[in-house]
Structure formats: C-alpha cells, structure tokens
C-alpha positions in Angstrom: 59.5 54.6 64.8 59.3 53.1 68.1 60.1 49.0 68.6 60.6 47.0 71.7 64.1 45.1 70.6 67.1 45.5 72.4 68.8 47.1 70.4 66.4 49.8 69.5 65.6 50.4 73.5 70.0 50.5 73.9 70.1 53.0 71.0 67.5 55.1 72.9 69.6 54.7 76.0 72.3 56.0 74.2 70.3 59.0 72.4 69.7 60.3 76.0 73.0 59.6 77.8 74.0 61.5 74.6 71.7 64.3 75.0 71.8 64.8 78.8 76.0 64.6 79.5 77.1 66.3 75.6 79.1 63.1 75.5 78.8 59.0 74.7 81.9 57.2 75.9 82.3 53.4 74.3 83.0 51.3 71.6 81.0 51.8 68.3 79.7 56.1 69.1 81.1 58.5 66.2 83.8 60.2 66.6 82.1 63.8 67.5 80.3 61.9 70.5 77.4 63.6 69.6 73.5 62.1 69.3 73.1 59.2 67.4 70.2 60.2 64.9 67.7 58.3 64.1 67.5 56.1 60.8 64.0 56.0 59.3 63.8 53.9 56.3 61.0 55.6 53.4 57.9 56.6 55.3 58.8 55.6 58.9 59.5 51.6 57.4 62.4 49.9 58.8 65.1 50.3 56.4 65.7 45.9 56.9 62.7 43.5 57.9 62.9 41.2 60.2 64.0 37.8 58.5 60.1 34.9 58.1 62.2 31.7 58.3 59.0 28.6 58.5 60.4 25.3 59.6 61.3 23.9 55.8 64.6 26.2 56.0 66.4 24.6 58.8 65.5 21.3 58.1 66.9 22.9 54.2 70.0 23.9 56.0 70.5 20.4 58.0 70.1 17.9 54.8 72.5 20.7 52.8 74.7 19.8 55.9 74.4 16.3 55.6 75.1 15.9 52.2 78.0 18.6 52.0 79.4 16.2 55.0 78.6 13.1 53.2 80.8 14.4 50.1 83.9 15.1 52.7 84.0 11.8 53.8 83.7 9.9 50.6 86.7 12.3 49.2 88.9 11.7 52.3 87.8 7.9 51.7 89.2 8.4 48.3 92.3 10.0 49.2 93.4 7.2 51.7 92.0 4.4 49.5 88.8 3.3 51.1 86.7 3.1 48.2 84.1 0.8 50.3 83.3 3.7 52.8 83.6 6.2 49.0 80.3 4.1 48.3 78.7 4.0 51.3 79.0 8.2 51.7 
C-alpha cells in the first residue's frame, strides 16, 4: 500500500526515523515512540477514499451561501425595521 501523497511519503519518513534511532520525537507520535504501523483497510484498500467532487457541488455550496446570506439580511432588515430591504433579500 504504497501512494505518492504527502502524507503517506511523511509517515514513511517517520516509519524509518522510527526504525533507525528506536525513537520519534514531535507532536502527534504515541507515547511508546515506537514505529508507526501501517493501517491497511480490507484487502490492501484505503480504509477512506479520496473525496469525487464534479463542478455542480461548489457552485451547490455558493448558491446555498447566497441564499443562507440573503435570509440574514432580510432578518436584520426586520429587526431594525427596513421591511423594503426584507423584500428585496
């Protein structure tokens, strides 16, 4: 199980610091500071796939913004009595 991510090639970097000094100084290594084994998910899988966003889910995520925004302003029109800019939001 082998990939060319960063954070796969600094856990490898790790796995040998580990196996070479006995010891992994840092933020994030358990506690015994041994080797950081390895993970596989069932039959050499990744245990979490890498996420298959097409273009319609930011352009979901931007209109959801725009009308979550559009509700703020036409409830802080309300509270301070601008029911003309209520309408137009």
């Amino acid at each position: 199980m082998t990939s060319n991510s960063p954070s796969e090639k600094r856990l490898e970097e790790l796995r040998e610091q580990a196996w070479k000094e006995g010891v992994v100084p840092g933020k994030g290594v358990d506690v015994a500071g041994g080797p950081i084994p390895r993970k596989p998910g069932y039959y050499g899988q990744p245990v979490v796939r890498p996420p298959v966003w097409t273009w319609e889910i930011p352009l979901y995520f931007f209109f959801g913004g725009m009308a979550g925004m559009s509700a703020v302003i036409a409830s802080g029109a309300v509270i301070f009595h601008h029911v003309d800019l209520a309408r137009m939001a």
